[in-house]
N, C-alpha and C positions, 0 to 999 in steps of 0.2 A: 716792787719785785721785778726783777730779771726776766724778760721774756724769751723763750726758744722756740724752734718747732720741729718736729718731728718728721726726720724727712723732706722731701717733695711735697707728700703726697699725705702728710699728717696734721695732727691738727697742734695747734701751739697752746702752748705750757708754761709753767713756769721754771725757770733756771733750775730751781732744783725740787723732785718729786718726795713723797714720805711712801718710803715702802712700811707695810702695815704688818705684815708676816709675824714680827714677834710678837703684838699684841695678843695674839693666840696659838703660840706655836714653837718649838722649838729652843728659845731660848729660856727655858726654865718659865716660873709661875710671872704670872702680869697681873694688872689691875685695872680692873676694866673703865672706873668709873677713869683714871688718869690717861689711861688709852684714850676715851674718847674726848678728856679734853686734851689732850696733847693734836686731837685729828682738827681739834674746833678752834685749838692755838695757830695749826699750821694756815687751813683757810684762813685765819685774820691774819697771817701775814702775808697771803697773796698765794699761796702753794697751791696751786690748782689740782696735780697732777697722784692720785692716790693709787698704789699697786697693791692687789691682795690677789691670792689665788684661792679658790674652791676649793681643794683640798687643805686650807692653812686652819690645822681645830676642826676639818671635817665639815666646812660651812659656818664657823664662828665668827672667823675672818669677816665674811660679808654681814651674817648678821651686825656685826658691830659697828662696821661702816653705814650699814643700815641708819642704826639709830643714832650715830654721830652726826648724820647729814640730814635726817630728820630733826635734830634736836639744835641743830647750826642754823644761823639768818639763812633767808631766804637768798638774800642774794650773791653769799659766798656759798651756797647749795647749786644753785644755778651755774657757777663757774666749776663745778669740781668736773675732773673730769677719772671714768674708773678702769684701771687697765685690770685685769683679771687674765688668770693661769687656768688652766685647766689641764684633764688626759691623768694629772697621777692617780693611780688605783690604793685605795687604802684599805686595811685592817682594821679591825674592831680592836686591838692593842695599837694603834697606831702608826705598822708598820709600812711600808709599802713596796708593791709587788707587780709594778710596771708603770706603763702608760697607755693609752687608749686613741687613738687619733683615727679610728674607724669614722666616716661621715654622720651614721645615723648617731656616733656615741657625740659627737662635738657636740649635734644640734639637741640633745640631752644633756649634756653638761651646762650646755645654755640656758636652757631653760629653767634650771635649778638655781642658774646663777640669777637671772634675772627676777627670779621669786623671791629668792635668798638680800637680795640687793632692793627691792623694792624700788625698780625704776622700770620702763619700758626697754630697756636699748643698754648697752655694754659701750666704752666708749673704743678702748684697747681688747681685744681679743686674739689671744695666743695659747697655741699648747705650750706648756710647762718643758719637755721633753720631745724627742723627735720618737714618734713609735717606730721602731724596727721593722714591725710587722706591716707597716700603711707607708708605701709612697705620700712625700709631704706632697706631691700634686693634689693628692684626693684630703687631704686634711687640710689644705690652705682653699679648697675649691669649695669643700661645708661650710668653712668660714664664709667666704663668698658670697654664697648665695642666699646666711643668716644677712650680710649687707644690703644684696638685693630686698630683701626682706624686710629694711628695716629695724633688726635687733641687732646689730652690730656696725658703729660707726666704722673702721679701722683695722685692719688686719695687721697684727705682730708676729716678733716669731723670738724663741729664747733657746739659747745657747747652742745654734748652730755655727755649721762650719760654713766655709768661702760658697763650696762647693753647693749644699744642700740652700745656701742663700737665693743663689742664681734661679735653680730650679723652683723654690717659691714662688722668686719674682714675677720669673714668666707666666705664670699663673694668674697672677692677680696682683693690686697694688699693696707694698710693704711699707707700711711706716716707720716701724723699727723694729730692733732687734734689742732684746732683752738679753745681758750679757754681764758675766763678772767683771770689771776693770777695777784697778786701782793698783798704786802704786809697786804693791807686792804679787799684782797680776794683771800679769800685762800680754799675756799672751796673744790678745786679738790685735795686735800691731802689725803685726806680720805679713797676714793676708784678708784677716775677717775683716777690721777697721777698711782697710782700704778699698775692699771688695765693695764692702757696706755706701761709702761714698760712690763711689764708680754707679751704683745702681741709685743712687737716692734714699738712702734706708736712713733714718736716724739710729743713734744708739741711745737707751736708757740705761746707764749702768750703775749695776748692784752691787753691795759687797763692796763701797768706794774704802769701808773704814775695817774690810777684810774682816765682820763678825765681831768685831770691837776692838781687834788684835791690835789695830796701829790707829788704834784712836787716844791713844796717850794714859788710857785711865784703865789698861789690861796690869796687873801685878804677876809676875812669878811666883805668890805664893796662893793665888785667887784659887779658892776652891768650889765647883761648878756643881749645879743641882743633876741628880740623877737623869731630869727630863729633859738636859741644856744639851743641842748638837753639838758643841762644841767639844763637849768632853771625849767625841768620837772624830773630831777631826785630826786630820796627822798636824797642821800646823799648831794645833794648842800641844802637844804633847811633846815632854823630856826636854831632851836636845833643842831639837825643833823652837821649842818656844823658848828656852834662851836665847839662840841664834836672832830670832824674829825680835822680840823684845829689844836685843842688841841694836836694830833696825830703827826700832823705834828710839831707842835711847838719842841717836845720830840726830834722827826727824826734829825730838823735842831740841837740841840745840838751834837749828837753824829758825825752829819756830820761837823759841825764846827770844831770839836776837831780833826777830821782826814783833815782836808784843805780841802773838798771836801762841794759840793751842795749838799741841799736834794735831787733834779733830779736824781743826780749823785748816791747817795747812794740808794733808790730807784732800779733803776734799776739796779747794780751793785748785790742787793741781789738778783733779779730774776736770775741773772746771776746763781749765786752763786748755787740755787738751784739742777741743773744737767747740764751735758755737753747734753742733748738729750732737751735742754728748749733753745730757739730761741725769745729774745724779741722783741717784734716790737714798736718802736719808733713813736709817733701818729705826729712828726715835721713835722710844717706848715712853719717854716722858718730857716733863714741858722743858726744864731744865738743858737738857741733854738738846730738844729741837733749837732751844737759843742759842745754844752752843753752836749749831750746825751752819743756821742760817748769818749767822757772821764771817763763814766763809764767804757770804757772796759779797761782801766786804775785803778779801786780803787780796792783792793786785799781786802777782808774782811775777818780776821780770826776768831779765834773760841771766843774770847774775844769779837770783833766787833758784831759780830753776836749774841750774848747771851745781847748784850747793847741793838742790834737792838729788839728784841726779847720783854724786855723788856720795851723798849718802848711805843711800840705796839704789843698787842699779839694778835695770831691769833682771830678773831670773835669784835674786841676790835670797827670796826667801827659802825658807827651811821647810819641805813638805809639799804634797799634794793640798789642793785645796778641799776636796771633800775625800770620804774615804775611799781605797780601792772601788769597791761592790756600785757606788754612786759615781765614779768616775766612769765608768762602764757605759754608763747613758748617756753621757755628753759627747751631742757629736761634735761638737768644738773642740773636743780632744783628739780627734781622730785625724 
């Protein structure tokens, strides 16, 4: 396995992370017992680096993690390491109705996490969302001083802007920035990426396979379970997801011609982007994570990349990535 590390000032990982989210969340029904061997497939391949957030199933997310790394060797248990979200406010249907980044709510969300997780100490810790209401001073400085503490290795931060970066930093040390990148979203090119480097921030980016859309194996006629985000996103709908599909149609050539999956190629450019860029793989099963990790296998050179490029150019997709109401919270949008 691939080694990276996170920032300056973070701790090192493997090339590519298994974000854990849809095991309990969002993308319609899962199975738990294949969840948790898909989490005990990625540890035997080296995958060190696991992302779940507390509010993913309402605390199911970690329970699972719990007992995947309980029921894992010893010594791929000692290697893992757990980045966790926190601050969204939920509903008893599910819904959700903010974020929280008050100091006394952080070192509460912590705590639940660390019960929930059955370990002493969190390795990544980040709000989910920047709260409106809280200066990140006072919500990266909770974090802080859970460090001094001992209950949190690492201070994160997800889906901020250049702007609200800086002010973090000065704060306290950032490891990374949790962030959508991929091919069909590329928006932190601009200022965030760059800003991110200038200060030392790694990135960990989600969403490399945009929700499944341009992972090769999305259909125009796929019909989505009531509980699936998807079905509420603007890029899976009408128009939209011709155009995108279209995108993809382009990708599976280039990737056919090199023996490789779109998945495959996909991820493999994220890679491609910097040694300080950590993707996270969203695999709900084993099949799907073998697929993934033989990107760290496709080598893309400057001819690859300039086909990928044109393919699909930056800005090329169809849609917002999440809906209005939820793009509202992202201060990376702003």
């Amino acid at each position: 396995m691939q080694i990276r590390t996170l920032g300056t000032t973070g701790p090192q990982t493997s090339a590519l992370g298994l974000g854990c989210m849809g095991m309990s969340a969002l993308y319609g029904d899962s199975d738990r017992g294949e969840s948790i061997a898909t989490v005990h497939a990625a540890l035997d391949a080296g995958i060190t680096l696991l992302d779940t957030g507390d509010f993913y199933g309402m605390g199911h997310n970690e329970l699972l993690i719990n007992e995947a790394l309980r029921t894992a060797p010893a010594a791929a248990r000692e290697k893992a390491r757990i980045s966790v979200k926190f601050g969204a406010l939920r509903t008893v249907e599910g819904g959700f109705t903010g974020y929280d980044g008050r100091p006394n709510a952080v070192k509460n969300f912590a705590a639940y996490s660390l019960q929930r997780l059955g370990t002493d100490h969190i390795d990544i810790y980040r709000i989910a969302r920047i709260d409106p209401d809280v200066p990140v001073e006072e919500t990266v400085g909770a974090i802080a001083e859970l460090v001094e503490a001992g209950h949190v290795r690492h201070i994160g931060l997800s889906e901020v802007g250049a702007e609200t970066l800086r002010r973090a930093a000065a704060v306290a040390p950032i490891s990374d920035l949790q962030i959508e990148y991929s091919l069909i979203s590329r928006g932190i090119e601009e200022s965030i990426l760059p800003t991110a480097r200038e200060l030392g921030i790694g990135i960990t980016a989600y969403g490399v396979l945009s929700r499944g859309l341009i992972s090769g194996h999305f259909s125009r006629d796929r019909k989505l379970a009531a509980n699936d985000f998807r079905g509420m996103s603007p890029r899976f709908q009408g128009e939209n997801l011709d155009r995108n599909l279209d995108l993809v149609d382009a990708l599976r050539k280039i990737a056919e011609q090199k023996g490789v999956s779109v998945a495959q190629t996909a991820i493999a450019w994220v890679l491609s982007r910097g040694e300080d860029i950590v993707p996270l793989v969203g695999a709900r099963r084993r099949d799907r994570l073998t697929e993934a990790l033989g990107a760290l296998d496709v080598a893309l050179d400057a001819d690859d990349l300039a086909a990928i490029e044109h393919a699909v150019p930056a800005d090329a997709a169809a849609g917002d990535r999440y809906p209005s109401e939820q793009m509202a919270h992202l201060d990376s949008e702003r």
